[in-house]
DRENLOTOR-915848 format. One record per atom (N, C-alpha, C, O): residue number from 1; residue in one letter; atom name; x, y, z. Coordinates in Angstrom, 2 decimals. Each point is the difference from the previous one (the first is absolute). Example, Ala and Ser with C-alpha at 12.3 -4.5 7.8 and 13.67 -1.06 7.14 Angstrom:
<rs>
+-----+---+----+---------+---------+---------+
|   k | r |  a |      px |      py |      pz |
+-----+---+----+---------+---------+---------+
|   1 | A |  N |   13.19 |   -5.69 |    7.80 |
|   1 | A | CA |   -0.89 |    1.19 |    0.00 |
|   1 | A |  C |    0.90 |    1.20 |    0.00 |
|   1 | A |  O |    1.04 |   -0.02 |    0.66 |
|   2 | S |  N |   -1.39 |    1.07 |   -1.38 |
|   2 | S | CA |    0.82 |    1.19 |    0.06 |
|   2 | S |  C |   -0.77 |    1.09 |    0.73 |
|   2 | S |  O |    0.51 |    1.11 |    0.17 |
+-----+---+----+---------+---------+---------+
</rs>
This chain:
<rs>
+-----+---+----+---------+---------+---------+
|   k | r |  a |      px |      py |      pz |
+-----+---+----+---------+---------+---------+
|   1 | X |  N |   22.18 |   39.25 |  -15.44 |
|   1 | X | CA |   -0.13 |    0.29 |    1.40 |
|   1 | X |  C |   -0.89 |   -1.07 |    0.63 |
|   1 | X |  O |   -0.94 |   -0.56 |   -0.57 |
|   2 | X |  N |    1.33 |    0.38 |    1.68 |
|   2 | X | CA |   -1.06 |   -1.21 |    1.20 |
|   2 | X |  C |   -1.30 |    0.71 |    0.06 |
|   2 | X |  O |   -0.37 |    1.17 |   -0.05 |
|   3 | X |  N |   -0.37 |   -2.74 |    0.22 |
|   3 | X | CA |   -1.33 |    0.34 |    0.42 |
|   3 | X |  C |    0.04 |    0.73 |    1.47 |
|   3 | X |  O |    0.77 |   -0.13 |    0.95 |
|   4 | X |  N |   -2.21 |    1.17 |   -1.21 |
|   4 | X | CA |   -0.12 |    0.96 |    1.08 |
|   4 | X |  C |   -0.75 |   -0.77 |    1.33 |
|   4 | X |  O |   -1.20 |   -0.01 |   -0.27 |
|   5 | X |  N |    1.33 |   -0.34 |    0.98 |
|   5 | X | CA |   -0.97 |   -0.55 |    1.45 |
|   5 | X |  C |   -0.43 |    1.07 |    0.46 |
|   5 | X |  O |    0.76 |    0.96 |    0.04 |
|   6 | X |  N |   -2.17 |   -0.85 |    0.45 |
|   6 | X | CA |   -0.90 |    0.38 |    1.07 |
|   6 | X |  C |    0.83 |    0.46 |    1.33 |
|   6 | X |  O |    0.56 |    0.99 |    0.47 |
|   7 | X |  N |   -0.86 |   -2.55 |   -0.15 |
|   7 | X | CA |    0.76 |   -0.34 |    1.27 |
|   7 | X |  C |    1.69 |   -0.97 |   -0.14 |
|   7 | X |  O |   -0.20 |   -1.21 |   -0.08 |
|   8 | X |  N |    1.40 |    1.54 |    0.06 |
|   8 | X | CA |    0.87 |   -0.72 |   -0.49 |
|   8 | X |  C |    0.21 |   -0.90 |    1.33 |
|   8 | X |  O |   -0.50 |    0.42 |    1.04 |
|   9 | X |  N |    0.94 |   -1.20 |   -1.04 |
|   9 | X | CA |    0.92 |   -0.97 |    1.14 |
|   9 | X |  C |    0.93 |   -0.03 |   -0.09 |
|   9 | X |  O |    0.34 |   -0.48 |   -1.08 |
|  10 | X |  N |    0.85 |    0.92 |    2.06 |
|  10 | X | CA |    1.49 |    0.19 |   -0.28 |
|  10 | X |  C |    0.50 |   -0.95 |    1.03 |
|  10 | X |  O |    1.22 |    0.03 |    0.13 |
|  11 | X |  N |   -1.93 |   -0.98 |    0.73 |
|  11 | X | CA |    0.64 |   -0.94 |    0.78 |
|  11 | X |  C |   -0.01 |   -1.26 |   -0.11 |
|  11 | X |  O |   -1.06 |   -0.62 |   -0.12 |
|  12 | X |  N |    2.57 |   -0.13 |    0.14 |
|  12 | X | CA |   -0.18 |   -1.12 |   -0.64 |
|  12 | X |  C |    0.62 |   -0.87 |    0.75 |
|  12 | X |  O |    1.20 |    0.11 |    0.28 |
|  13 | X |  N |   -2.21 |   -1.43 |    0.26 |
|  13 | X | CA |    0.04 |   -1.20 |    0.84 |
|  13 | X |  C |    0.50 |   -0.87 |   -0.56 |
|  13 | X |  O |   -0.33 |   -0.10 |   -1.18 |
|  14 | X |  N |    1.19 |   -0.77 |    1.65 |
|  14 | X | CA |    0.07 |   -1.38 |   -0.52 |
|  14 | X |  C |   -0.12 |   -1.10 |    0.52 |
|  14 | X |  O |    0.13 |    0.06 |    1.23 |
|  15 | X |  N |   -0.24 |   -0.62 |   -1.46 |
|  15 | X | CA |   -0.01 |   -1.69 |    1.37 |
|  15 | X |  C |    0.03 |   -1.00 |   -1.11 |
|  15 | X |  O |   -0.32 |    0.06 |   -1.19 |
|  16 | X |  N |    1.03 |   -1.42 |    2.28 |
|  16 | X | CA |    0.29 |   -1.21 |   -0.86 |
|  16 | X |  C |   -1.65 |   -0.84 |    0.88 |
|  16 | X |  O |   -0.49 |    0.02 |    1.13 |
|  17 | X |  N |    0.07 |   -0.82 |   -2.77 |
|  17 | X | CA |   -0.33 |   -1.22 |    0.60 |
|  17 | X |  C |    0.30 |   -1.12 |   -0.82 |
|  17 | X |  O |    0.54 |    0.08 |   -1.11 |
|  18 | X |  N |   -1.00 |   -1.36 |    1.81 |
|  18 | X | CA |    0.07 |   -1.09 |   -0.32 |
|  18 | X |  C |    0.00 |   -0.35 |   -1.81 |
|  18 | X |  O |   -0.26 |    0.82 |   -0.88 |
|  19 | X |  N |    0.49 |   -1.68 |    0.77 |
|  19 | X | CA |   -0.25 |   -0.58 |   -1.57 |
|  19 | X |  C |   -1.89 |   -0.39 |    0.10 |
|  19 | X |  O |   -0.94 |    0.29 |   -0.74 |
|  20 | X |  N |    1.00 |   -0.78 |    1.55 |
|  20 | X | CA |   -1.83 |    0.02 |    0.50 |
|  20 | X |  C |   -0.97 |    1.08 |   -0.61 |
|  20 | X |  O |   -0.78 |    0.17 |   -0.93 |
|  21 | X |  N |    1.49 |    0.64 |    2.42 |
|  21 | X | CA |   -0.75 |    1.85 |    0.02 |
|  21 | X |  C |   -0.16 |    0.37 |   -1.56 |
|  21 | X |  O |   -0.93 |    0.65 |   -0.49 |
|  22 | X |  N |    1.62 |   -0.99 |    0.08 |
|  22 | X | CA |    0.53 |    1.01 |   -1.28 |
|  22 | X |  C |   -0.99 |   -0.73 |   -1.36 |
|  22 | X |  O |   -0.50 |    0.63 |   -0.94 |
|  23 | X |  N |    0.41 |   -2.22 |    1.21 |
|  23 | X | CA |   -0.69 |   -0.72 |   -0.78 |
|  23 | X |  C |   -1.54 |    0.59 |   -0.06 |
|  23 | X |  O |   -0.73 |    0.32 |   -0.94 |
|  24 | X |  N |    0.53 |   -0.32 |    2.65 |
|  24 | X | CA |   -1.91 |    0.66 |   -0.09 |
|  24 | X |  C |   -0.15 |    1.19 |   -0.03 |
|  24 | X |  O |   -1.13 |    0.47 |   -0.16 |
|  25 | X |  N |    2.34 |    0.41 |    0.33 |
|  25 | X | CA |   -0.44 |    1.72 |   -0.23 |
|  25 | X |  C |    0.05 |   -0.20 |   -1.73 |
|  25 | X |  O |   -0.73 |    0.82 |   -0.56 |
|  26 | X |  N |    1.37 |   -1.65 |   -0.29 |
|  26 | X | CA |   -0.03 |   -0.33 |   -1.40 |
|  26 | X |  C |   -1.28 |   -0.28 |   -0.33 |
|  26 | X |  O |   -0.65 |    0.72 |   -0.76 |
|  27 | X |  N |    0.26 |   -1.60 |    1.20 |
|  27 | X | CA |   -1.06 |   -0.57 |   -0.11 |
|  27 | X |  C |   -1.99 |    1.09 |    0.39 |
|  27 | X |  O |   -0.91 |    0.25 |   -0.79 |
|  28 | X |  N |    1.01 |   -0.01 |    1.99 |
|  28 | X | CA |   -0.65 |    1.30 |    0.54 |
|  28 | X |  C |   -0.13 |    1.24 |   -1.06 |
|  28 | X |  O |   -1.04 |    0.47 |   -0.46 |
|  29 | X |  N |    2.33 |   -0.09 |    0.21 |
|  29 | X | CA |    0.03 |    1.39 |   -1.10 |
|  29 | X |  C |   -0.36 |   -0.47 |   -1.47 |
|  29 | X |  O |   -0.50 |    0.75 |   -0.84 |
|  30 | X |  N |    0.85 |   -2.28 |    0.61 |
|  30 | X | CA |   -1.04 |   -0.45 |   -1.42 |
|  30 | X |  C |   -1.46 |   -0.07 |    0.00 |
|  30 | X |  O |   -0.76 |    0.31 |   -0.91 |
|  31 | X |  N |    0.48 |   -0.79 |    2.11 |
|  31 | X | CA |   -1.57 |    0.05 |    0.14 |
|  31 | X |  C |   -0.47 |    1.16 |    0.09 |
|  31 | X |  O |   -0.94 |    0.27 |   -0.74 |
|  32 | X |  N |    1.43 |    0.73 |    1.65 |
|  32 | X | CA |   -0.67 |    1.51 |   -0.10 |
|  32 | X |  C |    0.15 |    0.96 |   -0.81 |
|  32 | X |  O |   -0.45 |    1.13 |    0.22 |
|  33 | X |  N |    1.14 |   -1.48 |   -1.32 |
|  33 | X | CA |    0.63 |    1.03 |   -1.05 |
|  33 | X |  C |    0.79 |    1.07 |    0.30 |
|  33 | X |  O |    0.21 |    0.92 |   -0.79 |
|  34 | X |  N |    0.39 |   -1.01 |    2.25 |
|  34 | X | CA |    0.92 |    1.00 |    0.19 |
|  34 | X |  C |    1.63 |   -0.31 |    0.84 |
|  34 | X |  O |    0.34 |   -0.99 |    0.65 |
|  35 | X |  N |    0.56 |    2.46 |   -1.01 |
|  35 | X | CA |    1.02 |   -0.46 |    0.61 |
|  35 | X |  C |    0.04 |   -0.46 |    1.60 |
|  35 | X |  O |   -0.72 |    0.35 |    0.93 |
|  36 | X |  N |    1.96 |   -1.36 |   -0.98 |
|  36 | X | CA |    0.38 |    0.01 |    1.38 |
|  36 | X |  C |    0.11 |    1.22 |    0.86 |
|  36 | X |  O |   -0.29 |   -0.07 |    1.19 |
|  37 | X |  N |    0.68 |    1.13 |   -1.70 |
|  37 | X | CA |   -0.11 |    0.79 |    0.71 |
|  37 | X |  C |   -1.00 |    0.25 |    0.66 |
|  37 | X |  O |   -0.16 |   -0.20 |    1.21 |
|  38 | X |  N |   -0.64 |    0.72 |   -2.05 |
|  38 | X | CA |   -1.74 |    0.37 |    0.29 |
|  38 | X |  C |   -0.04 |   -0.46 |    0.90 |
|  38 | X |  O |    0.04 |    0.61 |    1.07 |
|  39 | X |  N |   -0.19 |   -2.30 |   -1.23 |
|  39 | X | CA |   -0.53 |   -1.05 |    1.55 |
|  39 | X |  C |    0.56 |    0.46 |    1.00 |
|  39 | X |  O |   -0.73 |    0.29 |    0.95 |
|  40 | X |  N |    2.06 |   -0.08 |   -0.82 |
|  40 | X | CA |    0.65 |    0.55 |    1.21 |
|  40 | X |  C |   -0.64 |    1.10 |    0.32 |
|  40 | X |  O |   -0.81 |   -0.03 |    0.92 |
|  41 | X |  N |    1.06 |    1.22 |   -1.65 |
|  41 | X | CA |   -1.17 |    1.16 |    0.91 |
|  41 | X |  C |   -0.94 |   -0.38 |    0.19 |
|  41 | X |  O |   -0.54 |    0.61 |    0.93 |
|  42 | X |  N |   -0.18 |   -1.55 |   -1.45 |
|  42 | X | CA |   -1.71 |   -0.05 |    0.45 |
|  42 | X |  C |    0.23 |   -0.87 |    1.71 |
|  42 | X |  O |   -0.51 |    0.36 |    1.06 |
|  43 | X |  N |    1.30 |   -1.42 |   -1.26 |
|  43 | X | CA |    0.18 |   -0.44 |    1.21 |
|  43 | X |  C |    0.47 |    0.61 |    0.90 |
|  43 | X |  O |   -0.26 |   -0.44 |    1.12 |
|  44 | X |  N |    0.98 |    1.48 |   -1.20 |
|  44 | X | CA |    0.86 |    0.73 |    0.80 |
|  44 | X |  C |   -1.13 |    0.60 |    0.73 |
|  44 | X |  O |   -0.15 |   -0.13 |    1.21 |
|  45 | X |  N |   -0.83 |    0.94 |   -2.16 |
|  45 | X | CA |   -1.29 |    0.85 |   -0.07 |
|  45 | X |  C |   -0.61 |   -0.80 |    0.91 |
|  45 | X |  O |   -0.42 |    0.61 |    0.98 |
|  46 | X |  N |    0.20 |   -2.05 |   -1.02 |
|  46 | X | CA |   -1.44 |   -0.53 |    0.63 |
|  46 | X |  C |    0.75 |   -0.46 |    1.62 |
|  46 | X |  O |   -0.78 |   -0.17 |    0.93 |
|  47 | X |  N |    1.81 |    0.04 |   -0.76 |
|  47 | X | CA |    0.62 |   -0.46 |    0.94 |
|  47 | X |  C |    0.21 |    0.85 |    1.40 |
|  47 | X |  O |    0.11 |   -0.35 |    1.18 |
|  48 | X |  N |   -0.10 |    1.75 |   -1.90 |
|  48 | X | CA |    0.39 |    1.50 |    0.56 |
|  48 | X |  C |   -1.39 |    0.74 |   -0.34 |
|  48 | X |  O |    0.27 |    0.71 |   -0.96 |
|  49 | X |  N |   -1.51 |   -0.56 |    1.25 |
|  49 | X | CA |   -1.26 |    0.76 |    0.05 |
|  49 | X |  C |    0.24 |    1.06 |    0.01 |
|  49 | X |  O |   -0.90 |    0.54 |   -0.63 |
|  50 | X |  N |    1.88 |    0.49 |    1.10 |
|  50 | X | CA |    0.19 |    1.52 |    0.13 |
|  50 | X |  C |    0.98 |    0.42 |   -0.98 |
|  50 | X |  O |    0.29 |    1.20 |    0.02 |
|  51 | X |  N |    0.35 |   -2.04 |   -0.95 |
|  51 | X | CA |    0.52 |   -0.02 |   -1.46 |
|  51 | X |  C |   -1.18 |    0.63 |   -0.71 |
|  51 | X |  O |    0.03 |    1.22 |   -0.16 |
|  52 | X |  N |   -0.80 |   -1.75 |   -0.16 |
|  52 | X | CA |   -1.15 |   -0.14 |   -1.08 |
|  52 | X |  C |   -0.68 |    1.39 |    0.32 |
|  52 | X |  O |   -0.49 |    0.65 |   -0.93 |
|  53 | X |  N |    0.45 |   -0.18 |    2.29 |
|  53 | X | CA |   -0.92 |    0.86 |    0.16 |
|  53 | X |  C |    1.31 |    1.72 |   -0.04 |
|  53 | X |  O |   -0.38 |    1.17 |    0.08 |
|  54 | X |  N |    1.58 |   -1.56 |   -0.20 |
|  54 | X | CA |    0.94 |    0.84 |   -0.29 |
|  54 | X |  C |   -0.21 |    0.15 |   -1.49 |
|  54 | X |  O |   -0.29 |    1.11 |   -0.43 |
|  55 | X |  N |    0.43 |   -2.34 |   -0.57 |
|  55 | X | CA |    0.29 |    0.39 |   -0.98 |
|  55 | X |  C |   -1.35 |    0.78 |   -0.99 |
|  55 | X |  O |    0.11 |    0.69 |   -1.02 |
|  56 | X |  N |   -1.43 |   -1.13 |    1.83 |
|  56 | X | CA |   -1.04 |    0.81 |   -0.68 |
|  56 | X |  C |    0.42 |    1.36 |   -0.14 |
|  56 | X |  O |    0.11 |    0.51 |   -1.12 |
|  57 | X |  N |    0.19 |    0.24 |    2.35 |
|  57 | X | CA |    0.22 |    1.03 |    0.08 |
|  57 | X |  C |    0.69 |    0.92 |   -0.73 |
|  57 | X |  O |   -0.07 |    1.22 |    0.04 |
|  58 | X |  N |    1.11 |   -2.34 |   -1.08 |
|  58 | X | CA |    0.72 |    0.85 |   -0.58 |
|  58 | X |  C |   -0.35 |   -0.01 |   -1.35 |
|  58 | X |  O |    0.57 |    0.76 |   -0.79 |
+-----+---+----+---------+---------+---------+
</rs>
C-alpha cells in the first residue's frame, strides 16, 4: 500500500521551460539538496505571501 500523507496534494501543474531554465533549476536543486519541485512551492510560497500564511493553517 502507498505512503500515507498528512496533507496530500492532488493538483498537478505543468509548464515548459527553456533548456536554460531547466539547466539552473538543475543546478539550484543540486545546491539545496532538494527537488525541483520543492523550489517551485517555495517560490510560489514567497511570491504569493497569503499562500504561506494559508498553508500554516493547515
Amino acid at each position: 500500500m502507498g505512503k500515507y500523507k498528512e496533507h496530500p496534494k492532488y493538483n498537478v501543474l505543468s509548464i515548459r521551460v527553456s533548456d536554460e531554465e531547466k539547466a539552473f533549476l538543475d543546478e539550484i536543486s543540486k545546491r539545496e539538496r532538494s527537488s525541483i519541485t520543492e523550489l517551485m512551492r517555495e517560490a510560489i510560497r514567497s511570491y504569493v505571501p497569503h499562500l504561506a500564511t494559508l498553508q500554516k493553517q493547515h
